[in-house]
C-alpha positions as CSV (number, residue, x, y, z in Angstrom):
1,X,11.7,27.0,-23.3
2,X,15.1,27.3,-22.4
3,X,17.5,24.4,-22.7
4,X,18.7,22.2,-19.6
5,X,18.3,21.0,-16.0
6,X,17.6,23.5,-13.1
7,X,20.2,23.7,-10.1
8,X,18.5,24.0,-7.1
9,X,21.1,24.2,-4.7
10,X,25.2,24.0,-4.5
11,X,26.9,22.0,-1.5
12,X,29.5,24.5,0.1
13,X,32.8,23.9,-0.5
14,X,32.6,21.6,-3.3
15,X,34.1,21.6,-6.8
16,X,31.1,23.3,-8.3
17,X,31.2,26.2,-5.5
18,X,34.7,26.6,-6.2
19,X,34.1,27.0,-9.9
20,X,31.4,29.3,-9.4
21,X,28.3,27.1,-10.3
22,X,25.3,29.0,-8.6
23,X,21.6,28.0,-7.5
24,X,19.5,28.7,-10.7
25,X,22.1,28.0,-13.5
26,X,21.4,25.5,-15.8
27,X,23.4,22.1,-16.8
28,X,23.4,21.3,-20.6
29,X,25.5,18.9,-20.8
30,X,28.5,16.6,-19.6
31,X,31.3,15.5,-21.6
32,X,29.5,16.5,-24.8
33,X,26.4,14.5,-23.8
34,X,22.9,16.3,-22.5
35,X,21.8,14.3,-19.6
36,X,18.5,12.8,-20.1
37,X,18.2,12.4,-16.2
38,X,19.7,11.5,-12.7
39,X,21.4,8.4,-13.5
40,X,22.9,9.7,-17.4
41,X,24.0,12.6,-14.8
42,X,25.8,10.2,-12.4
43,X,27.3,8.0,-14.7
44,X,28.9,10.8,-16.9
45,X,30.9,12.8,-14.6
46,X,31.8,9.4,-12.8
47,X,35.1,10.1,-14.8
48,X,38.9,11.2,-13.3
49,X,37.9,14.7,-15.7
50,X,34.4,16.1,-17.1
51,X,33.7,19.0,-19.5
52,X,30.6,20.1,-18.0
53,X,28.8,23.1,-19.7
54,X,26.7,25.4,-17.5
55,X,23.7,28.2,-18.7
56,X,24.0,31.4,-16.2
57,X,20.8,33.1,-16.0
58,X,22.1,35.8,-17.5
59,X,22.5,33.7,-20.5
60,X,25.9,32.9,-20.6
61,X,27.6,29.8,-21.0
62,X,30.2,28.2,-19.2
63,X,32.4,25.6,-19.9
64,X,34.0,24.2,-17.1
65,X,37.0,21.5,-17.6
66,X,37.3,19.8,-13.8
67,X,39.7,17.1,-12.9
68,X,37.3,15.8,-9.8
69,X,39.0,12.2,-9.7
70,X,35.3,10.8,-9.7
71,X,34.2,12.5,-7.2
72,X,30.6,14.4,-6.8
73,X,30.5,18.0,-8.1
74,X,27.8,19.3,-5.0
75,X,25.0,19.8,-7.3
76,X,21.2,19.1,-6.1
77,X,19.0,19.7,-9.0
78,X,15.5,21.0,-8.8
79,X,14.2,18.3,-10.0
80,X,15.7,15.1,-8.3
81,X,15.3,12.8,-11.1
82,X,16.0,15.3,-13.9
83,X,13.1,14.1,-15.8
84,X,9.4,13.6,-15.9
85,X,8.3,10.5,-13.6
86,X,6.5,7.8,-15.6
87,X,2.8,7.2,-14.5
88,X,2.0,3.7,-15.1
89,X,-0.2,2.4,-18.0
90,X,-1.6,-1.0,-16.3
91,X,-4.9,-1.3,-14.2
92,X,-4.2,-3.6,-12.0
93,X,-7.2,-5.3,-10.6
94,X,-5.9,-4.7,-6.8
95,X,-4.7,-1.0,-7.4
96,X,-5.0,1.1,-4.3
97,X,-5.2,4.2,-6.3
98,X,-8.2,3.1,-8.0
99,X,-10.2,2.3,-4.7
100,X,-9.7,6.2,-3.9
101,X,-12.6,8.5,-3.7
102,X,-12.7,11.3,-5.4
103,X,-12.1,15.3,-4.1
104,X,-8.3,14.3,-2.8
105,X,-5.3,16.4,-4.1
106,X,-4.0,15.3,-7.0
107,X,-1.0,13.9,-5.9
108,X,-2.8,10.9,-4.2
109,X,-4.1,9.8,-8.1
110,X,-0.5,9.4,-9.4
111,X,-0.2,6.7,-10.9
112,X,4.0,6.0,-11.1
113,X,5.5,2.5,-12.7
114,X,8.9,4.5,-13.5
115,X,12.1,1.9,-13.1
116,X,14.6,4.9,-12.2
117,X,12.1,5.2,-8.8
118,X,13.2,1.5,-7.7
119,X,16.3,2.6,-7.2
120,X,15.9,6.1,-5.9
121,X,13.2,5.4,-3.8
122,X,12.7,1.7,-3.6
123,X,9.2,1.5,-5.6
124,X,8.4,-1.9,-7.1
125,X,7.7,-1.6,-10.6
126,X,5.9,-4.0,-12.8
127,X,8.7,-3.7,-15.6
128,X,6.0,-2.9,-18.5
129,X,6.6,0.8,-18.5
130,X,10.1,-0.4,-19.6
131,X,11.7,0.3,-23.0
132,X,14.4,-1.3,-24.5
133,X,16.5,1.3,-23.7
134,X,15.7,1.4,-20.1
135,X,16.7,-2.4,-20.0
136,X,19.9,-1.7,-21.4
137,X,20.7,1.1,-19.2
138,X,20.3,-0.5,-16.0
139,X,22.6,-3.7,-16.9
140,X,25.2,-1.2,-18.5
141,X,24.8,1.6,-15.7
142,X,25.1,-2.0,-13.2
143,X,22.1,0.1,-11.2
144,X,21.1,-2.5,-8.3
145,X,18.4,-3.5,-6.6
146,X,15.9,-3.5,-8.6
147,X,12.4,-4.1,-7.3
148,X,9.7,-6.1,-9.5
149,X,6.1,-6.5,-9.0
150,X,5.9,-9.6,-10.0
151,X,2.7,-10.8,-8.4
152,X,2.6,-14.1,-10.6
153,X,5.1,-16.2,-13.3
154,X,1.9,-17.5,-15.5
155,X,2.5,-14.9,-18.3
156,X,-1.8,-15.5,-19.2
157,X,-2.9,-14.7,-15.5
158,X,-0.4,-11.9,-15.3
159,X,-2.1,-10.2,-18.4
160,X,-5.5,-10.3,-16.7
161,X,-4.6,-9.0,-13.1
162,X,-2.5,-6.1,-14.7
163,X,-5.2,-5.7,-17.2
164,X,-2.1,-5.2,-20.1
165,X,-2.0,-7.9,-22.8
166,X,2.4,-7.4,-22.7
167,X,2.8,-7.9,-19.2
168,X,3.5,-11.3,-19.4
169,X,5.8,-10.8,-22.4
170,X,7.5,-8.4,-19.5
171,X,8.5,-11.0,-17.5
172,X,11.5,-11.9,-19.9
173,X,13.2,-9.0,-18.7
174,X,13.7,-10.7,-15.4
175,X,15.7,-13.4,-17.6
176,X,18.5,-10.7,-18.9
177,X,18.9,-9.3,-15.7
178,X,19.6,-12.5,-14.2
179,X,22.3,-13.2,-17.3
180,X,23.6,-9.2,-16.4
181,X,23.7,-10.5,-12.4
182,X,21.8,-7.6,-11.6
183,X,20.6,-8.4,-7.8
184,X,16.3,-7.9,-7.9
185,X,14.0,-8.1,-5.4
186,X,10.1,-9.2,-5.7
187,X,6.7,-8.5,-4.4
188,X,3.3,-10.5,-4.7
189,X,0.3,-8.8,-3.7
190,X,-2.0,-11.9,-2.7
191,X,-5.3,-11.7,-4.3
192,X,-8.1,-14.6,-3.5
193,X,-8.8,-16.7,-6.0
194,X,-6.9,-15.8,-8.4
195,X,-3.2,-16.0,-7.4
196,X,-2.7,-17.7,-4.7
197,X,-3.3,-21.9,-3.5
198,X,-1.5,-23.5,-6.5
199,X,-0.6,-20.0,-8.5
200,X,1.4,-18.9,-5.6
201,X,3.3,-22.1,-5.2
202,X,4.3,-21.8,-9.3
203,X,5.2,-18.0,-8.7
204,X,7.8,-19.4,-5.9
205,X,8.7,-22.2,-7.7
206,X,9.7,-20.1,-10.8
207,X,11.4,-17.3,-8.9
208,X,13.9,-19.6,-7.4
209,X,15.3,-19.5,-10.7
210,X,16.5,-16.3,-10.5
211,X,18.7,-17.1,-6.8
212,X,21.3,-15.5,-6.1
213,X,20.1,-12.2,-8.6
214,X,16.4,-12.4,-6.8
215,X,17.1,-12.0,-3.0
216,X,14.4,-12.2,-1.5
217,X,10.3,-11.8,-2.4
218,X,7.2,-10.5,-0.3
219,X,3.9,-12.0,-0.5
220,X,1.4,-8.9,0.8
221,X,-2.3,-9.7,1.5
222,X,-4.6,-7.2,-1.3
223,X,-6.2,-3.9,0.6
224,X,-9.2,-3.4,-0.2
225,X,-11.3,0.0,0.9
226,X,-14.7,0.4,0.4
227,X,-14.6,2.2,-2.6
228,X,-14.2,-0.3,-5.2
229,X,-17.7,0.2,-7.1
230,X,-17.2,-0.9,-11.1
231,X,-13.8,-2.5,-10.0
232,X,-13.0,-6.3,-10.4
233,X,-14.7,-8.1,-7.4
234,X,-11.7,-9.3,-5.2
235,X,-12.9,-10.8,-1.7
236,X,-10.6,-9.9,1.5
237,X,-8.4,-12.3,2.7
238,X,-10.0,-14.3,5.8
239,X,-8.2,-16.5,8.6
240,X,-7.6,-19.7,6.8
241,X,-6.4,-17.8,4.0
242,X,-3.5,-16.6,6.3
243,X,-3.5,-19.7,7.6
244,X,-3.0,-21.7,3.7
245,X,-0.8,-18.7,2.7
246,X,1.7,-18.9,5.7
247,X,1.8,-23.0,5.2
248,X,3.0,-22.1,1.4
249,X,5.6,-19.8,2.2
250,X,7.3,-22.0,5.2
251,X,7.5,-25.3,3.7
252,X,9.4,-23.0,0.5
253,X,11.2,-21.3,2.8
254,X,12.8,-24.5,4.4
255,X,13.3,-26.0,1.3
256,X,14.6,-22.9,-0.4
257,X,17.3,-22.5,3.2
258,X,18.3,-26.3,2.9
259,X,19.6,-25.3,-0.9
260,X,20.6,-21.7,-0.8
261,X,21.3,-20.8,2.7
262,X,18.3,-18.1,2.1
263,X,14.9,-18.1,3.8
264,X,13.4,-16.1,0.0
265,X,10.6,-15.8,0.4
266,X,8.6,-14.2,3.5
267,X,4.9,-13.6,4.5
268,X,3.7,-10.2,5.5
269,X,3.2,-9.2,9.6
270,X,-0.5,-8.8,8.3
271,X,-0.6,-12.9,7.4
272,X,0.6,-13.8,10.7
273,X,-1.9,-11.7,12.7
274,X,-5.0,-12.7,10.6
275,X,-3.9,-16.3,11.2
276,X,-3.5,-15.3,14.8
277,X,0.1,-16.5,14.7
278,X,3.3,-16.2,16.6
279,X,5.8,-13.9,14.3
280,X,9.3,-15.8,13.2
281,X,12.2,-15.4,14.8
282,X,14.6,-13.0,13.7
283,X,16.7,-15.0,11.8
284,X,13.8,-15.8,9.3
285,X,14.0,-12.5,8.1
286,X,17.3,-12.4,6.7
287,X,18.3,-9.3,7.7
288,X,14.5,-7.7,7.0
289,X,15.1,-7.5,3.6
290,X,11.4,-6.9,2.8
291,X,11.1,-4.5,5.4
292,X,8.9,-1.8,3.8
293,X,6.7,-3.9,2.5
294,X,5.4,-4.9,6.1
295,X,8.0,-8.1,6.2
296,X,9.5,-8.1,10.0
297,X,8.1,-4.9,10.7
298,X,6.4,-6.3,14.1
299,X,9.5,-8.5,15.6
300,X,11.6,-5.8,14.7
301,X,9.7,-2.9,16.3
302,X,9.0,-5.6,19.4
303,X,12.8,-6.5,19.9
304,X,14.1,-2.6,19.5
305,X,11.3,-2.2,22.3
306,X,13.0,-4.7,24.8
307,X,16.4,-3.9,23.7
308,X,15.8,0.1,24.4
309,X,14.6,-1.7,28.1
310,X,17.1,-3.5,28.6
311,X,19.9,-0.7,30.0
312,X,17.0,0.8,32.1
313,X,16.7,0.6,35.3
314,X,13.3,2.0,35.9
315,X,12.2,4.5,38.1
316,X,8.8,6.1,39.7
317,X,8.2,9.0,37.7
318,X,4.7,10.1,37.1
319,X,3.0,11.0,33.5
320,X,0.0,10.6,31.4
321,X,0.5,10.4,27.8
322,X,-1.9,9.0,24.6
323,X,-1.1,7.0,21.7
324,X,-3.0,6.4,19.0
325,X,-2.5,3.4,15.8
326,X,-4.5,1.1,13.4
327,X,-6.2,-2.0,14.6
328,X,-3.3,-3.9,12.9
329,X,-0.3,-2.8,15.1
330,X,-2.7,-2.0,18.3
331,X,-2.0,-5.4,20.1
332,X,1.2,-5.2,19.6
333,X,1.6,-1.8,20.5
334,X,-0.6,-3.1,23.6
335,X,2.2,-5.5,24.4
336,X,5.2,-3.1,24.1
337,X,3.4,-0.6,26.3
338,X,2.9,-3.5,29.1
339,X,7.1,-3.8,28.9
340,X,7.4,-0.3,29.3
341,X,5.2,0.1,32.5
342,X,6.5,-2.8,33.9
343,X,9.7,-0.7,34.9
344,X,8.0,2.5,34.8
345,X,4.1,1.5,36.5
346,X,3.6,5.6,37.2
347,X,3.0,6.5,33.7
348,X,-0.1,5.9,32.2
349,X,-0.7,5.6,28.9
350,X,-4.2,5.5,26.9
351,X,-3.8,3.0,23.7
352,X,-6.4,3.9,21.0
353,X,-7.3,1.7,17.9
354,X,-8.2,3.5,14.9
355,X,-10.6,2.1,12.8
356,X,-10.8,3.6,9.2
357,X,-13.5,4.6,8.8
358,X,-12.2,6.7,5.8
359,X,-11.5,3.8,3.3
360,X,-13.6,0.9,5.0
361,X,-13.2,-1.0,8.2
362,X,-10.9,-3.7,5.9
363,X,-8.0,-1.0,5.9
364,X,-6.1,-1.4,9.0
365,X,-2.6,-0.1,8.8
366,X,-1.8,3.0,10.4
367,X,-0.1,5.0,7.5
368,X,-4.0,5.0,5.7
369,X,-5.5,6.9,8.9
370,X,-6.9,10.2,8.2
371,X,-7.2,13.2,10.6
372,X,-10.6,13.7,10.1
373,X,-11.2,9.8,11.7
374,X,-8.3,10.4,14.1
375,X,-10.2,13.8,16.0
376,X,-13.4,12.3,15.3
377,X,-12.6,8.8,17.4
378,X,-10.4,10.7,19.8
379,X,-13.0,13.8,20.4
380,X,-13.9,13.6,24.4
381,X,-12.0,10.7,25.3
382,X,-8.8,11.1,28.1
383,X,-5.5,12.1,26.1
384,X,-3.4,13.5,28.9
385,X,-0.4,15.5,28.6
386,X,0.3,14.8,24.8
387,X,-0.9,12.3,22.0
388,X,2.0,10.0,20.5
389,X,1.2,9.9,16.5
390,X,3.3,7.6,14.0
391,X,5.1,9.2,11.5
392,X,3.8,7.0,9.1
393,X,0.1,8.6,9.3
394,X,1.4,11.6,7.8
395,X,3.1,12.6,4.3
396,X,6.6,12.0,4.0
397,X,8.5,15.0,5.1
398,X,4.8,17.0,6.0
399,X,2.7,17.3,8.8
400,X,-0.1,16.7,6.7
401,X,-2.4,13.8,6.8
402,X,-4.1,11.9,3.7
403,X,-6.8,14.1,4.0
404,X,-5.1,16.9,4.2
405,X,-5.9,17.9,7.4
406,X,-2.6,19.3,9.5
407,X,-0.9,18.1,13.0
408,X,-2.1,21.9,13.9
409,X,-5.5,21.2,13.4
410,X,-5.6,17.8,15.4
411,X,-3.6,20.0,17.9
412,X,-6.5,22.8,18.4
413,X,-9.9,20.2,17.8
414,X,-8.5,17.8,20.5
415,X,-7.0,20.4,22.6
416,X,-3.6,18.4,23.2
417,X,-0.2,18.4,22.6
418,X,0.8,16.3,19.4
419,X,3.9,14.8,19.1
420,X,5.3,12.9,15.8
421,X,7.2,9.9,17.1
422,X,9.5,7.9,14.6
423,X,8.9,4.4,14.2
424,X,11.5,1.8,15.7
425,X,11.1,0.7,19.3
426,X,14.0,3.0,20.7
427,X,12.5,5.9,19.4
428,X,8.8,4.6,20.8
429,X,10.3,4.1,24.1
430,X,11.9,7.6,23.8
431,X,8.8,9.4,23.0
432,X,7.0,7.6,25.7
433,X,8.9,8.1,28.7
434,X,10.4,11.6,27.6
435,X,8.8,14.7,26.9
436,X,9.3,16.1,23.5
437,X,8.5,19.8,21.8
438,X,6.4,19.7,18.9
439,X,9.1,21.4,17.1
440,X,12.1,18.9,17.7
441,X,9.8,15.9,16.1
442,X,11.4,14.4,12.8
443,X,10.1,12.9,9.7
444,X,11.1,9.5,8.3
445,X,9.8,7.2,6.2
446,X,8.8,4.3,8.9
447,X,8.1,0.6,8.8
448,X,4.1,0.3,8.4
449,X,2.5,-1.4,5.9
450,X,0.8,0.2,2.9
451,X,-1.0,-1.0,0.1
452,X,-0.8,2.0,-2.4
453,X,0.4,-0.1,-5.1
454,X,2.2,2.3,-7.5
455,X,1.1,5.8,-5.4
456,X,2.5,9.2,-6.0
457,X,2.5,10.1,-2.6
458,X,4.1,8.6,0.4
459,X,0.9,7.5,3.4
């Protein structure tokens, strides 16, 4: 097998170009070191001059002596993190992955707990797949944020719901970040009866410790689908649960403001519409911090919505369009749509709620909907000119749902136009009063909730 990392691709005009680094040569090594992956890569030719040595397929080698003044060489590799990703060794009593059923493509049963992902990609890791080594690269390599599935401080508990008799010992690396000042973020995933009430109130109480390093944590409500047959018997989180849960995390968060000028620690969107309450303002969110893990999502999407409105005057024109979306955003997707027809009362617009049928009626964000329940809910009802799907209900950079069934394919069994609509409120507002081609739609990865704790794949 021959030696060193894979160059995919070569940015035009860049130092490597110049020097005549091609797609498909090799990297061995910089400055007499052989990467070991992305960030060894980065922090090596970081330098005012590298000695970079380069395998031609031809099986030459190059040694290339560049004075780039820290900058980039222009060199995507084939593999983005230069190395194998980590699949995680826990089993977590409220893994997603596990609840899958079987028959999916593979990707879907990835299991990854790999640190260098937190900062590529912002996964939360639960910091046992973490060597020594790994520890003492991201303090000396100053890599920041760093995102921690903490999901409790009582090291005991923390052993049972990640099923891994060290993961409690794990939560001492959180100490020598803090001495490093590396900034962290955290995420509890709320399981009944067993971390939250009193447990949750410790967690909080410990990780204000860690203030200024720990910026903010989530506290996410468990998924559960419907496939969770031989798997520790967690109960879904009801009404007064919300209610208990949202009680919790406001009297911390004033306390916490009053001392650190930081709201810390914020409730999921889900929280707030199980308990049937108002969202916070916008200030609470400081900034939307927690963002992708379903933290603002809602007053975000609902104050992009009105702000999009705002310069618009409003007009007569005529349309009829369909959107569909999962029972958690449908009301408020219900109330942005009243905005929008309050300046524009011609178009009509047919809201559907999707109910998963897929994973289990319990599963109601809108990134788990499959195609398969999508044409199957949507078969024979009116969808006018075009149906308005979410990014999120498709795989990151794909048209593909989890199910693998394809935009084209909900195209031709619904017989409509399908149209891929980004998820802020401008860009809602956008698809809804302008007609888009198919072609023009763009990927991104979009606010919804998702509960794939640890998944290979983006839903």
């Amino acid at each position: 097998m021959r030696r060193g990392h894979v160059i995919k691709s070569v940015d035009p005009g860049s130092i490597a170009e110049e020097l005549g680094v091609e797609a498909g040569d090799r990297l061995l090594s910089v400055n007499g070191h052989e990467p070991e992956d992305i960030f060894d890569y980065e922090y090596y030719i970081r330098n005012e001059a590298v000695t970079v040595i380069i395998s031609k397929e031809n099986g030459e080698e190059w040694e290339l002596d560049i004075e780039n003044d820290y900058e980039d060489l222009g060199i995507t590799f084939e593999n983005g993190l230069m190395s194998e990703y980590r699949s995680c060794r826990n089993q977590c009593i409220f893994c997603f992955i596990d609840q899958m059923p079987k028959g999916m493509r593979d990707t879907l049963y990835f299991k990854d707990d790999d640190s260098r992902l937190s900062f590529l990609q912002g996964n939360y890791v639960t910091l046992t797949n973490m060597s020594e080594k790994d520890v003492e690269r991201i303090i000396r390599f100053k890599l920041a944020p760093i995102n921690i599935s903490v999901h409790t401080t009582n090291p005991a508990l923390r052993c049972e719901m990640l099923h891994n008799r060290f993961a409690g010992e794990a939560l001492k690396i959180m100490d020598r970040l803090y001495e490093a000042g590396t900034p962290m973020n955290g995420q509890i995933v709320m399981c009944k009866g067993v971390n939250d009430g009193e447990e949750l109130e410790r967690t909080i109480r410990d990780l204000t410790a860690y203030i200024p390093c720990m910026e903010s944590v989530s506290v996410v409500p468990v998924g559960l689908s419907k496939f969770r047959e031989g798997l520790y018997p967690l109960e879904p989180v009801t009404k007064e649960d919300a209610v208990r849960t949202i009680e919790i995390v406001e009297r911390w968060q004033e306390k916490i403001c009053r001392e650190h000028g930081i709201h810390f620690i914020h409730a999921s969107d889900e929280f707030y519409i199980l308990a049937g309450y108002d969202m916070p303002e916008e200030e609470r969110y400081d900034g939307y911090v927690q963002l992708e893990n379903g933290v603002g999502m809602v007053r975000l999407f609902m104050d992009e919505v009105r702000e999009a409105l705002k310069g618009l005057e409003g007009d007569d024109r005529k349309g009829e369009i369909s959107i569909a979306t999962g029972v958690l955003a449908y009301e408020y997707m219900s109330r942005a749509l009243e905005e929008i027809k309050g300046k524009y009362p011609g178009i009509t617009v047919h809201l559907y709620k999707i109910v998963n049928e897929f994973f289990g009626e319990q599963i109601t964000v809108a990134g788990l909907i499959t195609g398969g329940d999508l044409i199957r809910q949507l078969k024979g009802r009116p969808l006018g000119e075009r149906l308005l799907l979410p990014s999120v209900m498709f795989r990151s950079g794909e048209e593909v749902f989890l199910d693998d069934v394809t935009r084209e394919e909900v195209k031709t069994a619904l017989q409509v136009r399908v149209n891929i609509v980004k998820s802020s409120g401008q860009d809602f507002v956008n698809a809804v009063l302008y007609p888009q081609n198919e072609e023009g739609a763009l990927f991104y990865d979009g606010y919804e909730l998702s509960y794939m704790e640890g998944k290979g794949d983006k839903a």
